[in-house]
Backbone bond lengths (Angstrom), bond angles and torsions (degrees), N, CA, C in turn:
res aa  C-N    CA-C-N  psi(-1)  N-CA   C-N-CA  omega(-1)  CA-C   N-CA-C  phi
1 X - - - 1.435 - - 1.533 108.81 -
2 X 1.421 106.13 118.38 1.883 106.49 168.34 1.658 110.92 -79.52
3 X 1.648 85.65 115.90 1.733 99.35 161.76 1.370 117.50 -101.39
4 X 1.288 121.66 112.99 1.679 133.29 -167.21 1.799 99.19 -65.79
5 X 1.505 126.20 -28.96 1.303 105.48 166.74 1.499 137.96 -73.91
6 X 1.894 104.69 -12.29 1.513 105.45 170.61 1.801 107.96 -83.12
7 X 1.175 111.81 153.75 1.332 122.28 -177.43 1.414 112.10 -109.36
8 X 1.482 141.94 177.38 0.994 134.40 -134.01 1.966 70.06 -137.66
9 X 1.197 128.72 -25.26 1.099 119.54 177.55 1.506 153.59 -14.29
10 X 1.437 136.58 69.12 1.251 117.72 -122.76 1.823 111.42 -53.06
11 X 1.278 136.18 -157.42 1.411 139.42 -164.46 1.761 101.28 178.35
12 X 1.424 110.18 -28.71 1.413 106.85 168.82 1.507 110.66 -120.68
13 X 0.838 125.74 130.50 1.596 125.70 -160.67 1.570 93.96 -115.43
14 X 1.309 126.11 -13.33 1.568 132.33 -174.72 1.695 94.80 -84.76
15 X 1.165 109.35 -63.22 1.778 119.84 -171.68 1.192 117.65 -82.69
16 X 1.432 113.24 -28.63 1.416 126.86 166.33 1.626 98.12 94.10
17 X 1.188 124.48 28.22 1.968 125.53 177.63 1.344 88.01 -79.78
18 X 1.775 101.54 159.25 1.567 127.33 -167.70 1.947 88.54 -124.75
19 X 1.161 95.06 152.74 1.300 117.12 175.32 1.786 104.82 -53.36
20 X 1.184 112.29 -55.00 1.442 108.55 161.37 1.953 126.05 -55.11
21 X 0.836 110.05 -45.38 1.801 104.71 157.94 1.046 137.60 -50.92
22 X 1.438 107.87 -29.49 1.726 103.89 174.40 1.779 85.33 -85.12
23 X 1.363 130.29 -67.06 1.348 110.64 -158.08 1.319 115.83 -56.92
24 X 1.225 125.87 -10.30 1.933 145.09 156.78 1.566 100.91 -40.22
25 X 1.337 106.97 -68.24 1.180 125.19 -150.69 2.035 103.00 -64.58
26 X 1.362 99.72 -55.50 1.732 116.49 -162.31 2.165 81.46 -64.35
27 X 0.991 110.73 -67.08 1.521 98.61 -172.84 1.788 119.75 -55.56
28 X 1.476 101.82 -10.32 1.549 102.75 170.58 1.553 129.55 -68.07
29 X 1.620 80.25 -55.76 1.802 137.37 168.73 1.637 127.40 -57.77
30 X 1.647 108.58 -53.76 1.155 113.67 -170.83 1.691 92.17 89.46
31 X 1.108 121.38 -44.84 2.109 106.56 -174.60 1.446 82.71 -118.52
32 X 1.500 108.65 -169.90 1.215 130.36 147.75 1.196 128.06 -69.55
33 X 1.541 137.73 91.99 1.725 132.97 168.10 1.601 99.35 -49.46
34 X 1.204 119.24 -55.89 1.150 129.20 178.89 2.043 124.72 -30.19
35 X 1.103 99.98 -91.91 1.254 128.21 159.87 1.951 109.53 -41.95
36 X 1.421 105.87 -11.87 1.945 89.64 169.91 1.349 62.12 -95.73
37 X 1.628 148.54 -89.67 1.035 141.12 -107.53 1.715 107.29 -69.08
38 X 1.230 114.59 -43.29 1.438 108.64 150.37 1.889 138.13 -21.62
39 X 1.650 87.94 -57.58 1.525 98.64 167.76 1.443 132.21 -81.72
40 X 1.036 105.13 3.36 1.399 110.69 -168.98 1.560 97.80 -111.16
41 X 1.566 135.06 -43.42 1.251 136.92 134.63 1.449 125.06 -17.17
42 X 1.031 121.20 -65.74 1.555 138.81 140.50 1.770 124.36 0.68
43 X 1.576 96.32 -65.17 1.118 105.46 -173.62 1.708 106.58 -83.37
44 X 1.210 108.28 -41.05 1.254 113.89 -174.81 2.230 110.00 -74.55
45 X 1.182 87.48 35.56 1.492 94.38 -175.55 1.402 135.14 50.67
46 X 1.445 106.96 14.35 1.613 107.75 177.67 1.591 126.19 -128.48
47 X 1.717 83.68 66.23 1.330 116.44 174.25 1.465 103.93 -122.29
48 X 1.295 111.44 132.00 1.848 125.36 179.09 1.574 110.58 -135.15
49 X 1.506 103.33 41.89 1.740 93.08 -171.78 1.494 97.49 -79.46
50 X 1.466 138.79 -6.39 1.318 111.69 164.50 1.335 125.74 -62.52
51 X 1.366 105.51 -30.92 1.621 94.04 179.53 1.780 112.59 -98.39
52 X 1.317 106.04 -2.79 1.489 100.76 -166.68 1.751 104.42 -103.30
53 X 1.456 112.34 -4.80 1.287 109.51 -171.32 1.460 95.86 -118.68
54 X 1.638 97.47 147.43 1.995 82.13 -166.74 1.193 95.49 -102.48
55 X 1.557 145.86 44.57 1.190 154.76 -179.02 1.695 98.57 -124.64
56 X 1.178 121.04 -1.10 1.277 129.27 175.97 1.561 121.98 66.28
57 X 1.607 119.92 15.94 1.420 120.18 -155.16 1.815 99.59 -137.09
C-alpha cells in the first residue's frame, strides 16, 4: 500500500533503505527485518554512516 506521507528518503546511507522500506517492511513483517538487520551490522562494525550520511549520524 502507497502512503504519500512516507518518503522514499534514504535513512540508511550504509544499506541504502528509504524511509519507505522500513515502514514496507514492519507492515509486511509485523517488526522491522530491516532495522534488526541494520543492528546487527552495526554491531559487527560495518556501519559508516558518519561518512556516508551527509547529516553526519
Amino acid at each position: 500500500m502507497h502512503r504519500p506521507d512516507v518518503t522514499d528518503e534514504l535513512v540508511c546511507y550504509c544499506f541504502g533503505y528509504s524511509e519507505r522500506d522500513i515502514v514496507e517492511d514492519c507492515s509486511k513483517n509485523g517488526r522491522s527485518l530491516i532495522m534488526e538487520k541494520i543492528m546487527a551490522e552495526k554491531k559487527r562494525g560495518e556501519c559508516d554512516c558518519s561518512t556516508k550520511n551527509p547529516k553526519g549520524r
